[in-house]
C-alpha positions as CSV (number, residue, x, y, z in Angstrom):
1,X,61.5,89.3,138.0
2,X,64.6,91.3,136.8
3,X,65.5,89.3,134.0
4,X,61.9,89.5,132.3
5,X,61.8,93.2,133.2
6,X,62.3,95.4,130.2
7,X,64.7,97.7,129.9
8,X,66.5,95.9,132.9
9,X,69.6,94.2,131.8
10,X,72.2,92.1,133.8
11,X,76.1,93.4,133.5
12,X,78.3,90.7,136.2
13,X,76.7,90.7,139.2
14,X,74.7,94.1,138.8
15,X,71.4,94.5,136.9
16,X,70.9,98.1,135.3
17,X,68.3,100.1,134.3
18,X,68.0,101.8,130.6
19,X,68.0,105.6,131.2
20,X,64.9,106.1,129.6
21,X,62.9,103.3,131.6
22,X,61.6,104.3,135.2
23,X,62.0,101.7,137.9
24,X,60.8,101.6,141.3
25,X,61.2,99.0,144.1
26,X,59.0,98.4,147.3
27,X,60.9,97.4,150.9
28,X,59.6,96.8,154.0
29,X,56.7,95.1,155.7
30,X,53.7,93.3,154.1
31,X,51.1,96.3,153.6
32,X,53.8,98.4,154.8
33,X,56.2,99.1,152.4
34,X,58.0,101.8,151.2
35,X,59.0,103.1,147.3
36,X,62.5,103.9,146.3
37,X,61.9,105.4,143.1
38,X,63.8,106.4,140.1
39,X,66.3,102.9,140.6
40,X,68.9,102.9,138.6
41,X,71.0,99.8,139.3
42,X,70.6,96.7,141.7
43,X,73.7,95.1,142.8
44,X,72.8,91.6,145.2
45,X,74.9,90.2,147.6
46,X,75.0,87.6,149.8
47,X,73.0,88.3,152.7
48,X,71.1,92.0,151.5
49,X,70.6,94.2,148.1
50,X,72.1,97.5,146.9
51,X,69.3,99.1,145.2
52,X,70.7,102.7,143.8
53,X,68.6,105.2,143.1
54,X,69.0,108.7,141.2
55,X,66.8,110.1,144.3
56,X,69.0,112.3,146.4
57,X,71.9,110.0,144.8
58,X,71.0,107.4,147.5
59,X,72.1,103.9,148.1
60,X,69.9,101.9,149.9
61,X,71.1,98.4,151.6
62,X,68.0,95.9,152.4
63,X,68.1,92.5,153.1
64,X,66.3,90.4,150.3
65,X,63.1,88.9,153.0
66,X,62.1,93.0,152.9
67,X,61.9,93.2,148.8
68,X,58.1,92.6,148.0
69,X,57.7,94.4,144.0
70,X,59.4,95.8,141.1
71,X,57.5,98.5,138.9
72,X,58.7,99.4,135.3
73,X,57.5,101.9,133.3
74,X,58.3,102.0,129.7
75,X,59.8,105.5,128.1
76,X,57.0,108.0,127.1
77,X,56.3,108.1,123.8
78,X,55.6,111.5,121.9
79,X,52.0,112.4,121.6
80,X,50.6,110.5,125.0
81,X,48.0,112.0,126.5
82,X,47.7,112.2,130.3
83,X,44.1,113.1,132.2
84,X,44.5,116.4,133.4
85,X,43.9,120.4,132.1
86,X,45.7,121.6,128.9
């Protein structure tokens, strides 16, 4: 999933994200899981996952049978509208 993510590129053994892309991953249970938002690097090891995340400048440790999704949104662009009130 990571290497056909844009805006995700691998650097050794540590896939980052572009600063302008927004990346979320979801942990946990089957129809249970929880979002770490605003991922900025995912580092895997042997037996878990170090997903950063600009959040509170967490680090989050999670063993890979708990990953379940990836989310990438591309950069705004100028002039997108969003529903809403102006």
């Amino acid at each position: 999933m990571l290497a056909a993510a844009p805006g995700v590129t691998l650097d050794g053994e540590t896939y980052t994200i572009a600063d302008d892309y927004s990346v979320s991953v979801y942990i946990g249970e089957p129809g249970q899981a929880m979002e770490v938002s605003e991922v900025t690097a995912l580092r895997f090891q042997l037996a878990f996952c170090e997903v950063t995340s600009r959040e509170h400048h967490a680090v989050y440790f999670v063993e890979y049978s708990s990953l379940h999704g990836l989310c990438v949104r591309p950069p705004s662009v100028a002039g997108d509208r969003r529903a809403g009130f102006s």
